[in-house]
N, C-alpha and C positions, 0 to 999 in steps of 0.2 A: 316261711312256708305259708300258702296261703291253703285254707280247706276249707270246704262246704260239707256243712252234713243235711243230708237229706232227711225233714223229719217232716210230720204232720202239727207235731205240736213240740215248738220250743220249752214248757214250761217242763215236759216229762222228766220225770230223777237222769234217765240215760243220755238226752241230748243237754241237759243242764253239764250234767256231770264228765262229756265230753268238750263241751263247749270253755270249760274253767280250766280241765288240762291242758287244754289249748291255748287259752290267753295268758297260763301260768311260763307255759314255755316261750311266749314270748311271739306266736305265730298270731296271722289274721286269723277269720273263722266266722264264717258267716253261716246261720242257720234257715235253710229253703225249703219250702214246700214245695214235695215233688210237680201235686197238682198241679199249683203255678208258675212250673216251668213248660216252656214250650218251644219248638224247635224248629230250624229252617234245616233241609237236607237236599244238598249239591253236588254235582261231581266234585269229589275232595275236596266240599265244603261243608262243615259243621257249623250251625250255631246256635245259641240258648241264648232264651229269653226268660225273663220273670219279673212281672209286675210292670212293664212297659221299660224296662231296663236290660241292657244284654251283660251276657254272663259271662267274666275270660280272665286267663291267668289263673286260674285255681290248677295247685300245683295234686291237691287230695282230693276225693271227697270218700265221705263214710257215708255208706247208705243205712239209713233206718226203716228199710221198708217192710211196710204191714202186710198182712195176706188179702187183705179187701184191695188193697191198690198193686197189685203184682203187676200186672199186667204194662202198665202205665208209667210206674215206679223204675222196672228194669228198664223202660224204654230211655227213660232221664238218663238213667246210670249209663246206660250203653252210651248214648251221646255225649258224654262226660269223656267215654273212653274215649272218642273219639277226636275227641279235641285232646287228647295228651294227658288227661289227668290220671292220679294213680290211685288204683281204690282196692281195697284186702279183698273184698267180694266182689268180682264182676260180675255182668248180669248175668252169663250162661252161670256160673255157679250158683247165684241164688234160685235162678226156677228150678234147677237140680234140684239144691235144700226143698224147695219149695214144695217138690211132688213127692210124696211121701213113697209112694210104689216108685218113682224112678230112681229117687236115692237108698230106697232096701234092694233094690236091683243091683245098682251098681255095686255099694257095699257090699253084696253076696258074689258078685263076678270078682270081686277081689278077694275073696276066704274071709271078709270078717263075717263075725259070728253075731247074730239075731235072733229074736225069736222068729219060728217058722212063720210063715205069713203066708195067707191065699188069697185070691183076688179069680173076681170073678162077676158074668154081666147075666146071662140068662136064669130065669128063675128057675126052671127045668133042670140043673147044675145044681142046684145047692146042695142038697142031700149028699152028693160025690164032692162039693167042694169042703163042706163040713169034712167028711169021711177021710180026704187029702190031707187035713188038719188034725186031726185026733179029738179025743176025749175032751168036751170043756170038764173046765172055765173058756171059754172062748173071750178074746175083748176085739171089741168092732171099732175101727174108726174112721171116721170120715179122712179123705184124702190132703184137702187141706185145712185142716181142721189148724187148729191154735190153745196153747195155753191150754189145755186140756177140753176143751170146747168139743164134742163130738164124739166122745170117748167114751166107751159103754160096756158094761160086763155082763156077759151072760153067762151065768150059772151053770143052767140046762141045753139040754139041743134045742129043746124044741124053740126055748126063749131067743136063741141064737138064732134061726130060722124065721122070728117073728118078726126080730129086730132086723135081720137080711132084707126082710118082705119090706118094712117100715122106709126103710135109706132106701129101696129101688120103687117104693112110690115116692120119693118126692127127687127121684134122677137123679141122686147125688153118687159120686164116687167115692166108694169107700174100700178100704182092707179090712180082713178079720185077721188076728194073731194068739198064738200060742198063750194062756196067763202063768207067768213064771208065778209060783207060787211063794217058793223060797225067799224074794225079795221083801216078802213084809211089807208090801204098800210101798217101800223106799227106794228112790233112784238116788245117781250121784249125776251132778252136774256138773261136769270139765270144762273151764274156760282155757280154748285154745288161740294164741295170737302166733303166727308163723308156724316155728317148729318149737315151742314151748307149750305144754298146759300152767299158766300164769296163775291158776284158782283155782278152786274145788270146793264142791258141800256136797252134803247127805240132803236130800230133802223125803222126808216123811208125811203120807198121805192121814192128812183127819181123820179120825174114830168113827169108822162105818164106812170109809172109802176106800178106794185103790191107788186114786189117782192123786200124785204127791209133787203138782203144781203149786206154786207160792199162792198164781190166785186162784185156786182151790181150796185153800185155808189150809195148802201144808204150812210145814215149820223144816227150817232147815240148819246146819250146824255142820262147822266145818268138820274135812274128813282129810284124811292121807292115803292117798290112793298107792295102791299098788304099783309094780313097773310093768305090769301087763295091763291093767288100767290105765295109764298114761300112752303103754305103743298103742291099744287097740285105738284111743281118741283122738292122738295124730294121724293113725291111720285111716281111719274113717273123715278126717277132715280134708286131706290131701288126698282120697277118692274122687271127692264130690269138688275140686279144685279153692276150697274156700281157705284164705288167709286168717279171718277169725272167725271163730264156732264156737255155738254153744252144744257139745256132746251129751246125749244123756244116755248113761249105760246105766244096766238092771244088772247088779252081783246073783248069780246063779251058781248051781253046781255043778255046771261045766263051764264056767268061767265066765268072766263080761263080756252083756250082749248088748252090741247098741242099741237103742230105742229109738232114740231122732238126734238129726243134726239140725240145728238152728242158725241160718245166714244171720239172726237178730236179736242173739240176746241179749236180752235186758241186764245192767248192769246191777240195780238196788240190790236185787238179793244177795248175788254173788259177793259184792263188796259187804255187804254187813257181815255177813257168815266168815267169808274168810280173812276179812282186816285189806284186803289186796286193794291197790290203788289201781284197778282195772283200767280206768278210763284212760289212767297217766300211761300205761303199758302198750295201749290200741297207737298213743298219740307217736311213742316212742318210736314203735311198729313203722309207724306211718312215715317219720320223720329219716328212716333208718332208707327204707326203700324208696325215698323220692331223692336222696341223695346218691343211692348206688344205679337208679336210673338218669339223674343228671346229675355226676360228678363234677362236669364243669361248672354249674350254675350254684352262684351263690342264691341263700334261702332267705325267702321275701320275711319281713317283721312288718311290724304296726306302720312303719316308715313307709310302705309298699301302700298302705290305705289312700 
């Protein structure tokens, strides 16, 4: 099998660490930068280029793509599709993950459970958009925020309001949400590949915060999730159409409520916390589905180079 993984930087723990499951199974693997690929588009013709080089016979690719390059990033990916390759995320799935109010949309048109979220543009509204929400804690975040990046807790209304006014002066898109209290600062994070959750931790937010991102200076430790934790993460991934996901549900007392799906998450944590050879499970993934879409074709090795 031959894959490309779409990364910004080869050196990262996740493109490392998929890049060595890959040369362990015996597959090509070339690692590209979205940026410099680019693309000719014909009637029922495809092609990619990179680095004055064109790009073909890639039977996978895994996308790694960031939120600054969305735009540009899913364009690769789609083009990939197009020329036949097979990839767990395709682009209409990742700008889903992508938009945080599209994919608590969707999630909620299919009954999974979240914290309530409101959304809203004119400043004249906010008073009634609060009031739609309830009582803070309120937590505000920006729409495509990252990594806990944009994420912000208001105590009070009025702080909740200030912070509203703040994010619509400088035009950015955000939700406000429900603060589970109950959770103790800690989510669990489900790694899901197909129809399995492959992984699992607890991660725990630092002493004075909420937010219980790794690079936020949480600490994380494996967990054993429940089997209503496990449907509710399949089923939130296979909403939003994504082959692997990173879920993160908040433990409350009316049960697990998604937080966010991630088209991209990062493997270090997950593999330290739970021992899981993540990376070997994506490659498995991978290798499983480019054979049940070409069963006739034998699978390219190093000899294909």
């Amino acid at each position: 099998m031959k894959v490309a993984i779409l990364s910004r930087n080869a050196r990262l723990y996740s493109t490392r660490r998929l890049v060595e499951a890959a040369r362990e199974r015996g597959h090509v693997v070339r690692v590209l930068d979205p940026l410099r690929c680019y693309m000719r588009i014909g009637p029922g013709s495809f092609e990619m280029h990179c680095g004055g080089k064109r790009l073909h016979g890639f039977d996978a690719v895994i996308p790694r793509i960031g939120t600054s390059i969305t735009f540009y990033g899913t364009a690769v990916v789609r083009q990939f599709e197009k020329m036949g390759a097979f990839t767990p995320n395709d682009a209409d799935a990742i700008l889903r993950a992508r938009d945080k109010l599209r994919a608590l949309q969707m999630l909620a048109a299919e009954g999974i459970d979240l914290p309530t979220t409101v959304f809203g543009d004119n400043p004249e509204d906010s008073n009634d958009l609060l009031a739609m929400l309830g009582e803070p804690p309120h937590v505000l975040k920006l729409n495509e925020g990252a990594q806990g990046q944009g994420v912000l807790l208001a105590e009070k209304r009025s702080a909740s309001l200030g912070m509203i006014e703040a994010f619509r002066s400088l035009y950015a898109n955000f939700i406000v949400q429900e603060f589970i209290r109950e959770a103790n600062g800690a989510d669990l994070r489900c790694f899901v590949i197909g129809e399995r959750v492959v992984a699992a931790m607890q991660r725990q937010a630092p002493e004075g915060d909420f937010r219980a991102n790794l690079h936020r200076g949480g600490t994380a430790n494996p967990v054993e999730l429940s089997a209503a934790e496990q449907a509710v993460a399949l089923r939130a991934t296979r909403a939003l159409g994504l082959g692997v996901a990173g879920v993160d549900l908040l433990r409350s007392a009316r049960g697990p409520l998604v937080l966010e799906v991630n088209s991209s998450p990062g493997l270090e944590g997950i593999e330290a916390a739970s021992g899981v050879d993540v990376a070997g499970a994506i490659i498995d993934h991978l290798t499983a589905q480019v054979k049940r879409k070409n069963p006739a074709e034998p699978s390219r090795s190093r000899r294909a180079q």
